[in-house]
Every structure is written in C-alpha cells, then in structure tokens.
C-alpha positions as CSV (number, residue, x, y, z in Angstrom):
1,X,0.0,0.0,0.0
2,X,1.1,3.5,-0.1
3,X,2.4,5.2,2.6
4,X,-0.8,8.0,2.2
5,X,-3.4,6.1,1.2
6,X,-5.0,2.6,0.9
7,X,-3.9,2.9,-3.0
8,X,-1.6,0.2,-4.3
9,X,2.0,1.4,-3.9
10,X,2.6,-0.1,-7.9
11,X,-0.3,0.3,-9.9
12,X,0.9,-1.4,-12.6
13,X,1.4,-4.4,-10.2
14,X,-2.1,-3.8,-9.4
15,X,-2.6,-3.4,-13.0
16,X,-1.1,-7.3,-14.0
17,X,-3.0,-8.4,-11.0
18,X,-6.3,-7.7,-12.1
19,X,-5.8,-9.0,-15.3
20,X,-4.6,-12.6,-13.9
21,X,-8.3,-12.1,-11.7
22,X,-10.0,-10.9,-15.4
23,X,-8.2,-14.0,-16.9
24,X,-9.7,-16.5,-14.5
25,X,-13.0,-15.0,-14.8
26,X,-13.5,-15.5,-18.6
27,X,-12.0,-18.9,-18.3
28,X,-14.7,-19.9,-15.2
29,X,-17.8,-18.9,-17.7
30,X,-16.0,-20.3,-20.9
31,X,-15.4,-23.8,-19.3
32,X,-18.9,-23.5,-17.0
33,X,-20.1,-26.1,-18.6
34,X,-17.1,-29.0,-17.6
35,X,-17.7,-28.2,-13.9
36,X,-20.2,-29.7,-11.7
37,X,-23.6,-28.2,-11.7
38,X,-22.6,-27.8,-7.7
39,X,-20.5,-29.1,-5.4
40,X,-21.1,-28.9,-1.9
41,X,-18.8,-26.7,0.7
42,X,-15.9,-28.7,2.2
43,X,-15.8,-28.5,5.9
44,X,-12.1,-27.6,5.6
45,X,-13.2,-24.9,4.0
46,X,-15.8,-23.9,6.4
47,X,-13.4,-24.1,8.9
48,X,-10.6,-22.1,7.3
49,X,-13.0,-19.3,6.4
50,X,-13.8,-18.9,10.0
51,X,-10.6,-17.1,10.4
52,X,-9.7,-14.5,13.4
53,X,-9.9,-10.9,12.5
54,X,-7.0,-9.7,10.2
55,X,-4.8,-7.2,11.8
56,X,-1.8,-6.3,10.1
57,X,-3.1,-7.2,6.3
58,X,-0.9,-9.4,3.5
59,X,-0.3,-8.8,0.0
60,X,-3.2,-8.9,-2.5
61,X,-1.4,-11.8,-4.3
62,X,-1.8,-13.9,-1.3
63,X,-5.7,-12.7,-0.8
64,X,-6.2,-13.6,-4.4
65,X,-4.8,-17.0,-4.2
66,X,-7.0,-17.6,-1.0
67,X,-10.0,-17.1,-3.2
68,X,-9.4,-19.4,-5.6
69,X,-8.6,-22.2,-3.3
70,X,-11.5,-21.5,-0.9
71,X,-14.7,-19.0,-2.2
72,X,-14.0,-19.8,-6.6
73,X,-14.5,-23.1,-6.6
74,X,-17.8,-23.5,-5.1
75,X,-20.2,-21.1,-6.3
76,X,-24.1,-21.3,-6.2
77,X,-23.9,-23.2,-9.3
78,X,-26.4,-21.2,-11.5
79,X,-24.2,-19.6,-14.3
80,X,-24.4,-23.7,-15.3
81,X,-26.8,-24.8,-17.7
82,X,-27.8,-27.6,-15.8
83,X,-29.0,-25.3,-12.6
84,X,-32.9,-26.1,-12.8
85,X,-33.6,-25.7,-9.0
86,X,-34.7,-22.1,-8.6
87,X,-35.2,-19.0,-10.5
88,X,-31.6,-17.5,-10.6
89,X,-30.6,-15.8,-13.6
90,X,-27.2,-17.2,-15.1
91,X,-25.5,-14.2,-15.3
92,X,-23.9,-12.3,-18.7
93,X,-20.3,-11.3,-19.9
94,X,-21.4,-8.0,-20.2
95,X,-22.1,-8.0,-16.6
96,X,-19.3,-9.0,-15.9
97,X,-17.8,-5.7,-17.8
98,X,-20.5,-3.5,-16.4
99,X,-19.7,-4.5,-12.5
100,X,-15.9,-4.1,-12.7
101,X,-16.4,-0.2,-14.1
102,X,-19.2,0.4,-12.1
103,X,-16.8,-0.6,-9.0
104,X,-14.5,1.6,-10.3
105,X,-16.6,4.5,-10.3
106,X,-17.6,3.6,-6.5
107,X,-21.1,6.0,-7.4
108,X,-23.8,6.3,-4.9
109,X,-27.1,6.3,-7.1
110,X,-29.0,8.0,-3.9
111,X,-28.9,11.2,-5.1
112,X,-27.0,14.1,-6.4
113,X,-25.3,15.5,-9.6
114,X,-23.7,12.8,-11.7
115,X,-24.3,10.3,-14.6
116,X,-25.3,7.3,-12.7
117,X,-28.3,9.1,-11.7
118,X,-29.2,9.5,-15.2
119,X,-28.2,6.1,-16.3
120,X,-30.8,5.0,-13.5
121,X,-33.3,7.0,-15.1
122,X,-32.9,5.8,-18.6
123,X,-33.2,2.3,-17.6
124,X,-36.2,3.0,-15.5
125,X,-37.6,4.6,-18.3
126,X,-36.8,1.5,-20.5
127,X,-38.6,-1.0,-18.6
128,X,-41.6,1.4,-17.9
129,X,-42.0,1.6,-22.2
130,X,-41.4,-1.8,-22.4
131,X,-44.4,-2.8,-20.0
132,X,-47.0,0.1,-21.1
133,X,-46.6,1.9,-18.0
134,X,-47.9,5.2,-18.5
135,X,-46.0,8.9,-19.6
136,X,-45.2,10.1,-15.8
137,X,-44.5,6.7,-14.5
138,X,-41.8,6.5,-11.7
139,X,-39.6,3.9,-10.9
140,X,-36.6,2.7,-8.9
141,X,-34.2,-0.4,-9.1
142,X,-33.8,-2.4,-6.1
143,X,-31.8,-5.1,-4.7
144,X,-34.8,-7.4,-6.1
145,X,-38.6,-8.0,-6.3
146,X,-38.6,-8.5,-2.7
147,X,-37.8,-4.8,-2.1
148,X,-39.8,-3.8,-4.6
149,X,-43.1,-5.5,-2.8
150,X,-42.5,-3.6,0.6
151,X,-42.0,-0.6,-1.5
152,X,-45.3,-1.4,-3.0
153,X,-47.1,-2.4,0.1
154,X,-45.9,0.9,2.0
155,X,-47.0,3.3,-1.2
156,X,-49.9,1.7,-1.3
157,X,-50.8,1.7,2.9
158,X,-50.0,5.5,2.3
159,X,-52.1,5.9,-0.1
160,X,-55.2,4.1,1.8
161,X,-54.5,6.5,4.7
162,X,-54.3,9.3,2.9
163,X,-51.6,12.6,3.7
164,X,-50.9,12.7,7.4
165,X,-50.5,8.7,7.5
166,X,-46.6,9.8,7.5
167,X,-47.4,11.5,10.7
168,X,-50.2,9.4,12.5
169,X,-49.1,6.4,11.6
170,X,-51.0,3.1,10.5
171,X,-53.3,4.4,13.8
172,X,-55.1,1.3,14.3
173,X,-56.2,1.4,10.6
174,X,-58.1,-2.1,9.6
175,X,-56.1,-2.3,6.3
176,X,-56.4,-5.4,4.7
177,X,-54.9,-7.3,1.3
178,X,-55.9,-10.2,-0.7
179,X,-53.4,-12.7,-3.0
180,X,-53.8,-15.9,-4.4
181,X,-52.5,-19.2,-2.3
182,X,-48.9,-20.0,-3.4
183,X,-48.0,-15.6,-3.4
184,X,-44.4,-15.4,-2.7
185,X,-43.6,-15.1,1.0
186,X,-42.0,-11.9,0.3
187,X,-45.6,-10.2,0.3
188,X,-46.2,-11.4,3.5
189,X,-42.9,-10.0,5.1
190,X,-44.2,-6.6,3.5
191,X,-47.0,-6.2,5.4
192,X,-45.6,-7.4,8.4
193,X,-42.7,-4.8,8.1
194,X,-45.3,-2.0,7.2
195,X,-47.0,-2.6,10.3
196,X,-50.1,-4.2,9.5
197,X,-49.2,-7.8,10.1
198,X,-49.7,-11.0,8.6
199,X,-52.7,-11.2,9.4
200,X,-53.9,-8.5,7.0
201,X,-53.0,-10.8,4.0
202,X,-56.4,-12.7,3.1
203,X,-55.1,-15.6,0.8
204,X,-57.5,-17.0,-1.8
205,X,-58.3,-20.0,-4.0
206,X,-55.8,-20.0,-7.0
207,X,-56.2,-22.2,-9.9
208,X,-52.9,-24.0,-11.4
209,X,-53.7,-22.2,-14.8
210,X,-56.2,-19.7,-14.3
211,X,-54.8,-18.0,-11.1
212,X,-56.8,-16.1,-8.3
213,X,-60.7,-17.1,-8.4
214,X,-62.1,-13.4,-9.1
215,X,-65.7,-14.8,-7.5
216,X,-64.0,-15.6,-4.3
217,X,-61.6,-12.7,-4.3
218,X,-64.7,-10.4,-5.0
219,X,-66.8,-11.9,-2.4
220,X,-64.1,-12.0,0.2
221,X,-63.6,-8.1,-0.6
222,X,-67.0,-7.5,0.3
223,X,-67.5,-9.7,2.9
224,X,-63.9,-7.9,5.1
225,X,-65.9,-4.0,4.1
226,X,-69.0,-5.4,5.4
227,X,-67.2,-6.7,8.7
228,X,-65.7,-3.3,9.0
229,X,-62.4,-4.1,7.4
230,X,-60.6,-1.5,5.0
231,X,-59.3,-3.4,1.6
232,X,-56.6,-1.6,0.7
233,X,-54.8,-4.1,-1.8
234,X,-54.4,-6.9,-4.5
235,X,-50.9,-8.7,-5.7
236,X,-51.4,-10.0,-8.4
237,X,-48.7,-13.0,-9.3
238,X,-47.2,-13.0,-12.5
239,X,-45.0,-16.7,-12.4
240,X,-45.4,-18.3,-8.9
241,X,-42.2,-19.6,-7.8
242,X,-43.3,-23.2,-7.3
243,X,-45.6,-23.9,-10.8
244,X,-45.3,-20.6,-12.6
245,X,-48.9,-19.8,-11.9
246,X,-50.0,-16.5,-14.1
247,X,-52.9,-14.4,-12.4
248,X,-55.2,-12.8,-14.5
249,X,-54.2,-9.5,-14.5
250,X,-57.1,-7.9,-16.8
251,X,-59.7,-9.3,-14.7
252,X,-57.9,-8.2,-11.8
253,X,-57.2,-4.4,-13.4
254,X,-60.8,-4.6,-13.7
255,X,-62.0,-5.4,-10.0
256,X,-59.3,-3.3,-8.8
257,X,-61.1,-0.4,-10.9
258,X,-64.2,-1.3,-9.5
259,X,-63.1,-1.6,-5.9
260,X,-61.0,1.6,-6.0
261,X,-58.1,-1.2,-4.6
262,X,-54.6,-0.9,-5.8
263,X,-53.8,-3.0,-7.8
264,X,-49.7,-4.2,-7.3
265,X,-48.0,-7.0,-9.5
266,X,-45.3,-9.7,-8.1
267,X,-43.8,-10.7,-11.5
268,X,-39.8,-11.8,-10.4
269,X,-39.6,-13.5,-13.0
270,X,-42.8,-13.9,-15.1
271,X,-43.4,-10.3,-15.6
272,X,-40.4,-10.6,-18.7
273,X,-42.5,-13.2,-20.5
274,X,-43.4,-9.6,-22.0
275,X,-40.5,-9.6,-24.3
276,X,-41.0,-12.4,-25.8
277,X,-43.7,-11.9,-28.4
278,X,-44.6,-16.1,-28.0
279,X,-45.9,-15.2,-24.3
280,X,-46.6,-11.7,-23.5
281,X,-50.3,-12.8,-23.6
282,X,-49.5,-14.1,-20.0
283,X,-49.3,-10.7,-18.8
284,X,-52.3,-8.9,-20.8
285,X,-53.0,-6.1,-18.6
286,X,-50.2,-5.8,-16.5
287,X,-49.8,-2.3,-17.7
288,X,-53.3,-1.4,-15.5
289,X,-51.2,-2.3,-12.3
290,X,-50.8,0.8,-10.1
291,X,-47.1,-0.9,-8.8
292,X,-44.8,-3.4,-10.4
293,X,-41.8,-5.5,-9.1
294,X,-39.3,-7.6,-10.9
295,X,-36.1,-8.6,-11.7
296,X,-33.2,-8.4,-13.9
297,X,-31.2,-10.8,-11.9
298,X,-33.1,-13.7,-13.5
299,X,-34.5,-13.4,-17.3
300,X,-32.4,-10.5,-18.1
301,X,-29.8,-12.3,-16.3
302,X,-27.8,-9.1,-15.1
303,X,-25.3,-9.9,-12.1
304,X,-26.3,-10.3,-8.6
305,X,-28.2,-8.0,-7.3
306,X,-30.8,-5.8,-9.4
307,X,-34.5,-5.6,-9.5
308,X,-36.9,-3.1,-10.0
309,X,-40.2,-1.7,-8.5
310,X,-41.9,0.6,-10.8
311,X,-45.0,2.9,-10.2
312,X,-47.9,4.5,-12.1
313,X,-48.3,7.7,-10.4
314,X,-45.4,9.4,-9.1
315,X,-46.6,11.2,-6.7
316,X,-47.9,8.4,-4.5
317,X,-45.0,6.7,-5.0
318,X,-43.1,9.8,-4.0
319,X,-45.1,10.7,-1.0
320,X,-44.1,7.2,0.7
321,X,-40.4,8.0,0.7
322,X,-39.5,11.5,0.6
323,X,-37.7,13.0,3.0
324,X,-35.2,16.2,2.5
325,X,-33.1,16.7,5.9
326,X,-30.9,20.0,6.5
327,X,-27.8,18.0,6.0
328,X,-29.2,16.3,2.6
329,X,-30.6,20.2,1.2
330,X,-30.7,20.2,-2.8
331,X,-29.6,22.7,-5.1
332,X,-30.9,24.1,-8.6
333,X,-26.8,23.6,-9.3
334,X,-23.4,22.0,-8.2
335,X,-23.3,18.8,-6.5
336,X,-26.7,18.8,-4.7
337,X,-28.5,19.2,-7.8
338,X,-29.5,16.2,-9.8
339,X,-33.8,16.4,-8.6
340,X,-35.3,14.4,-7.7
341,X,-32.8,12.0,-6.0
342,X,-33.3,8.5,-5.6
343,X,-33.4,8.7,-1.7
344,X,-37.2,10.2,-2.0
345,X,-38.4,6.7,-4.3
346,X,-36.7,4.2,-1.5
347,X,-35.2,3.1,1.8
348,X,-32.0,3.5,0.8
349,X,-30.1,6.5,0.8
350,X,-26.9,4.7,-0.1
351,X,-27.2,2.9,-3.3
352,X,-24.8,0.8,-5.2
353,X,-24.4,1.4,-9.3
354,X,-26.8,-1.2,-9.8
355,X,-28.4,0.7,-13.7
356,X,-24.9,0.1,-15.1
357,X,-25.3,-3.8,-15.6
358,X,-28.8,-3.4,-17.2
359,X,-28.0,-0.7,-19.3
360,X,-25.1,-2.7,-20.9
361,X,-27.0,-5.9,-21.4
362,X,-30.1,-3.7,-22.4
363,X,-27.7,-2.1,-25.1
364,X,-25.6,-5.1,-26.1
365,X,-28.2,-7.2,-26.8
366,X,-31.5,-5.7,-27.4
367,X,-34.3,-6.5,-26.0
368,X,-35.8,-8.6,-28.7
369,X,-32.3,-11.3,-28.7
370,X,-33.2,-11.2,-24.9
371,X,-37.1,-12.2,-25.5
372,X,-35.8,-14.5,-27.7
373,X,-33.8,-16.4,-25.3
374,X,-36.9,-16.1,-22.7
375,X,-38.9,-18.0,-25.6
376,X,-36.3,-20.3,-26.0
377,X,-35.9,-21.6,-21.8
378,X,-40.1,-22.3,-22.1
379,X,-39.7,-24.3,-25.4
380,X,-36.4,-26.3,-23.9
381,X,-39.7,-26.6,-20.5
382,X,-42.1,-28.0,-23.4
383,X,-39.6,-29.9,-24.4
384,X,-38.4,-31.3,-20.7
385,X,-42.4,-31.9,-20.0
386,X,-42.8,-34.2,-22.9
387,X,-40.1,-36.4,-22.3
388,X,-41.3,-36.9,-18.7
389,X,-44.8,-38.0,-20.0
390,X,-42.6,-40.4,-22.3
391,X,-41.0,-41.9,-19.8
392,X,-42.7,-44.8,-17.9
393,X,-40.9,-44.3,-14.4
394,X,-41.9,-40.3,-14.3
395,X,-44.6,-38.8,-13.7
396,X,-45.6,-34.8,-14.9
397,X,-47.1,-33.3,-11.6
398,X,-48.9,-29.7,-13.3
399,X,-49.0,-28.1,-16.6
400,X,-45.9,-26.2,-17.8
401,X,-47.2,-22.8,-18.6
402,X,-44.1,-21.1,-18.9
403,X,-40.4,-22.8,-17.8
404,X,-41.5,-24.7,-14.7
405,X,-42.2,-28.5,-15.1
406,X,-42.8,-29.6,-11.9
407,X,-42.5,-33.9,-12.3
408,X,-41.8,-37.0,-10.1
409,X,-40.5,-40.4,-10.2
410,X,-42.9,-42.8,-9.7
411,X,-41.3,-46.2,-9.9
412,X,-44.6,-48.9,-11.1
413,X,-43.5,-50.9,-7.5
414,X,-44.1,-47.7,-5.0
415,X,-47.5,-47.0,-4.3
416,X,-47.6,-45.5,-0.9
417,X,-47.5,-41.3,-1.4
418,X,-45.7,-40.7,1.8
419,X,-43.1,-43.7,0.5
420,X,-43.1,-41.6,-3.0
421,X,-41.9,-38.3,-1.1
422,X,-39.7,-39.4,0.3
423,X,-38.4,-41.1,-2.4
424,X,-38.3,-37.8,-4.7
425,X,-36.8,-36.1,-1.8
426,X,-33.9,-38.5,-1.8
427,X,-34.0,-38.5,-5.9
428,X,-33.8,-34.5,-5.6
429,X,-30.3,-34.6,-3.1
430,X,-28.9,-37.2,-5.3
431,X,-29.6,-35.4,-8.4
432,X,-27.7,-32.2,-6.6
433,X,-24.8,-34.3,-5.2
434,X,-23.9,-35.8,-8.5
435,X,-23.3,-32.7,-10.0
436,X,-24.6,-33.6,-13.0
437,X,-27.5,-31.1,-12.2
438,X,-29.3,-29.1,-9.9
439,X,-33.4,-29.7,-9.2
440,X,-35.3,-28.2,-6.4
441,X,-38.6,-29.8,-4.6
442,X,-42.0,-28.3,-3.9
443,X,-45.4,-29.5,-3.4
444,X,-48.2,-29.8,-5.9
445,X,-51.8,-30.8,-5.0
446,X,-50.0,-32.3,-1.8
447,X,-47.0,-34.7,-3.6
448,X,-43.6,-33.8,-3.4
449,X,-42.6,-33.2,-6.4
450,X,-39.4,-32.6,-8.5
451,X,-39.0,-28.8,-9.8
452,X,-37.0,-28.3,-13.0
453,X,-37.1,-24.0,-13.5
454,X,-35.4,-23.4,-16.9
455,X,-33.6,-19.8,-16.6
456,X,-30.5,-20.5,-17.9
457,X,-29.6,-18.9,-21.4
458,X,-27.0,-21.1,-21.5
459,X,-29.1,-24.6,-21.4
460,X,-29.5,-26.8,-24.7
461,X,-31.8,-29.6,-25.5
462,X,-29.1,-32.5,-25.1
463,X,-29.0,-31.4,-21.2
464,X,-32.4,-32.5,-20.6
465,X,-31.1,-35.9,-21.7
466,X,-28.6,-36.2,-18.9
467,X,-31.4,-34.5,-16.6
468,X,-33.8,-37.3,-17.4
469,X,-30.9,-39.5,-17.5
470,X,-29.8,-38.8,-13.8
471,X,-32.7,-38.6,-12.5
472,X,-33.8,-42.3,-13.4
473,X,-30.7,-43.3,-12.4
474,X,-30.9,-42.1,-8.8
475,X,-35.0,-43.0,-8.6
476,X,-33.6,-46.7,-9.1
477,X,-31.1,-46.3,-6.4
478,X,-33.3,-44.8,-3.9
479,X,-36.0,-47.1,-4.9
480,X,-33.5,-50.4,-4.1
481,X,-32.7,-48.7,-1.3
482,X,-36.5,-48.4,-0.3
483,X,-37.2,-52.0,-0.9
C-alpha cells in the first residue's frame, strides 16, 4: 500500500494483477459447462474461512490465491446450464464488464449531480415503455422484487390512509390485502414490516392455470368491508415460484377499478414473458397495475443484485419516501442538484451502481435477442415436460405454462404417497450431489414433487437428456434402497 493512502503502492502491479483475476473469470464462464452443476462446501473450507480478524493485512497476491482455493471453486452453481432448481438468472459477460467499471466509479445512485443518476433513469424509463406503464410513471431499481413489494405495500398503505398517514401512523387502521394461495412469502414479510401484520394478508383460492378465483376474491372483498375491514390491496402473481402460476391480470385491473383497490403485481420473473412476443399474452394487462416489481437478476440475467419496483403515479409513489433533511438540502446547481434523488423513491439512501449492468446488457443485446432467449428456456420446458410424459418411471405433476415443469419419479413398484416423497426427496439430493445437475422440490396438489425452472440462457436440448438420465438413475437407487 502507499504510505498515504490505501492505494496500491505499484499500480501497474495492481494493474497485472487484475488482469490474472479478469483472466480467471472469462476462463470460469467459458469452461462452465465441464464443472459440476454444484458441489457442496468442504468442511475444511468452512473451517478455514472462520478465520480471526485480520490485523496487520498481506499482499493482495496472497488474498487472491486464498479465493481461488477456498470461495472460486464452489459457487451457487447457477451460471451452469444444468442449474434447474430455482429461478436464478445465469449471469452475462457484459455484466461482468459493467460491475468491474461500475466498482471503479464507487457511485452512490442515492442522489445528487452525476451520470449514474441519469443512467438509473434511462433504464427505468426503458422498462416502464417496455411494459406500457404510462408517460409520468416512476420507478426505482432495487436489490430485487422483494424490495420492490414492501415498497409497493408501504406506497400503497399510504395511499389508503391518505396525507398525514406519514405523521399518525397506521393508527389502528383495519387495512387489509388479498393474494392468491402459493404468493411469494415476500408479500407477507411486507405487510408485516409496514406494520399491518400478517394477518392482513387474506389468501384466496388459485387455480394452477387460471390463477386467483375473481368470485372468491370479489366476495371475500365485500365480505372484510361489510365486517368493518378497510381493503386496501391486490398482488397479483405474475409466475409463482413453485408452478409458474399467471394471475389474471385484466380481470384483476378490472375489479381493482371497480373496488378503488390498488392493484400491485409480483412478477420476479414472469413479468419478462413480455418480451418475448410467443408469451406476453400471459401478462395482458399488466400495464393497469398501479405498482410493479421484478427482476433483472433472472431473465435479463444481469449480475447479482438488481431488480426493479416501478409505479404508475409518481406522486404516490413519492409521497411514501420522501424526506429532505438539512444535512441532505438540494440545489438548482453544483453537487446537490440532480432532482429528484433517488433517496425520495426508497429506503435507501446509499445505493450501489446497480443501472450500469442493465444498461449494458439492455444495449448489447436488445431486447428482442433477450425475449428471444426467454422464448427459447419455455420451449427447452415444453420440451423437458414431454419427455417426462414419455418416460414410464416419471410422472408430470402440473401443466408447464411457462419454464417450470414440476414432475416425479414414480417407480410402477411404489404406491404409498408418503413412501413416493420421500423417495423424490432422496431423488432431488442425489440429483444435486452428482453434479450432474441441480433440481429443487415443492409441493403440488400435496405430492412432493421434482422442480425443473429453466432460466439459464446457457441450457440446450441435449441437457435434458442427462437430466432425465440422472434422474432415473438415482429413482432406481433410492427405490433399491427403499425396498
């Protein structure tokens, strides 16, 4: 280090050492493919990454090496095109790019005068055209959809209460919000964090297909007003986590309207089926939502972490968050100018470069190449589903709507349900411990089942041979075992 500063002492040492960590990088996602899908954490590891406190620091050559022999080779495991087992995007070179600059630049995207604010806004702007939000829309990326649905859930409390719910408080307020069964526990978490509980979240009937029953959701709305209850909300689920369940968003738009509710959609990962022209029917009407969330951590497949929450009228959204302290005053010039800042949209007044990695993958590729590639993970599903109706020993658990086939093994000599969960259960670890690829396990009309979610931009047809293939392989063992 130098002797004024935590800067590198050589900086073209630094220089040839970040191209040796740029090297191994490129050579990780060229050869992702020849590596296990995952690989669990030695305990050697554990244990030497439970390390006292560093006090008098080493060189960044020997930090370095330490990651590759203890944190690089045993990653998540979903930049592999065999990771089925939960909706993580795979990641994108120029990510990779986009991360490493934005780093550089060390911007804090909470407010003020410079460029990142502005990036920020383009790409908000970009994904509020690309889903028919209207002229006047406002938005904000977050560190995911699970942000973005407390941010929903507190604009939308607000707005229920009305001006001086910033001062009074929630004030005892019978606030009340309806989803359909299988909603992503994130929307529960809101409302608990907002202050109106769990409790407030009234969960109705949803079909596999068809989504939220809009008779029971109706009558349940009327049935909470007439016992004194204040409806305040509706998420909306675009792709449920465990089937990829759509909602109906029109209908919903519509009994929102009619209701004077607000109308919020969770769509993580299904919202995107909008770029690709094949299934943006799935989300007909999602441009009547009053709030958005989604990601671009998983379709878009932008590095680790970015999301966004976007909102139909500004001001509401505004109103939630703004706050403009003596020690954060803004200016018409100079550094505090930049209005408004990102601080009055959010928690956060700190806020990592996050635009950067969308906006190169946004420009790089377009977003038609990246619907195309959405289209192309539900056909490799289609694909997945038939071959498990064509196989004897497996068994297709739900309808593949999108890029979830949710399937068991079902052995002709194991009748017993409890006996067949925990024989996919055992199938599912197996599967994961191979390496050969990654499923997940949920439940589907009360059977365990096997869940295949095809993200990956990266996957081809031949790897739902050796997913098949493995699979069978480790239903036989676990089904010797069980006899």
């Amino acid at each position: 280090m130098s002797e004024t500063s935590l800067d590198p002492a050589d900086w073209e040492r630094f220089r040839r050492l970040l191209h040796d960590a740029v090297d191994g990088v490129v050579d990780d996602l060229a050869g992702v493919r020849e590596k296990p899908a995952w690989r669990p954490v030695p305990q050697r590891v554990k244990a030497a990454l439970r390390e006292p406190l560093p006090r008098g620091g080493e060189p960044l050559e020997t930090t370095l090496a330490r990651f590759g022999e203890l944190i690089r080779p045993y990653p998540t495991g979903n930049r592999h095109p065999r990771f089925f087992g939960w909706v993580h995007g795979a990641g994108n070179a120029p990510g990779v790019l986009a991360e490493l600059l934005a780093a550089g630049m060390n911007a804090n995207v909470g407010g003020r005068e410079h460029a990142a604010v502005y990036v920020e806004r383009e790409v908000v702007a970009w994904f509020a055209e690309l889903f028919g939000f209207p002229p006047g829309a406002s938005g904000i990326l977050t560190s995911g959809t699970s942000m973005g649905n407390l941010l929903a859930v507190v604009a939308a409390r607000d707005a229920a209460l009305g001006d001086g719910a910033r001062e009074r408080g929630i004030a005892g307020a019978k606030l009340v919000a309806y989803a359909g069964r299988g909603v992503h526990d994130s929307v529960a978490k809101a409302l608990r964090i907002a202050g109106l509980g769990e409790g407030a979240l009234r969960l109705i009937a949803a079909n596999a297909v068809s989504g939220i029953d809009a008779d029971a959701l109706r009558a349940r709305i009327e049935a909470d007003r007439a016992a004194g209850e204040r409806p305040f909300l509706v998420v909306a689920t675009a792709g449920s986590v465990d089937t990829g369940r759509f909602d109906q968003l029109e209908a919903l738009a519509d009994l929102c309207a009619g209701h004077e509710l607000w109308l919020h959609v969770d769509g993580a990962f299904g919202a995107l089926a909008i770029a690709s022209p094949k299934h943006a029917h799935l989300v007909a009407g999602i441009e009547r939502a009053d709030s958005l969330a989604f990601d671009a951590h998983k379709w878009l497949h932008a590095p680790y972490a970015v999301g966004c929450a976007l909102f139909r009228d500004e001001r509401a959204h505004r109103a939630a968050f703004v706050s403009s302290p003596e020690y954060l005053g803004r200016s018409a010039r100079g550094t505090a100018a930049g209005a408004p800042w990102y601080a009055d949209y959010g928690l956060e007044l700190s806020r990592e470069f996050r635009a950067l990695k969308v906006w190169f993958a946004l420009r790089h590729y377009g977003i038609d190449a990246l619907g195309a590639s959405i289209a192309r993970t539900c056909d490799l599903a289609t694909t997945l589903a038939a071959r498990v109706r064509d196989c004897d020993e497996l068994e297709l658990l739900a309808p593949v709507t999108l890029n979830v086939v949710c399937f068991r093994a079902h052995p002709a000599q194991i009748d017993d349900e409890a006996a067949l969960d925990r024989l996919n259960e055992a199938v599912a670890i197996a599967v994961q411990e191979s390496g050969a690829a990654v499923l997940s396990t949920t439940r589907v009309a009360g059977k365990r089942a096997l869940r295949a979610c095809i993200v990956n931009h990266r996957t081809v047809e031949a790897d739902l041979d050796v997913v098949i293939a493995t699979v069978r392989t480790a239903a036989r063992d676990a089904g010797a075992a069980h006899r």
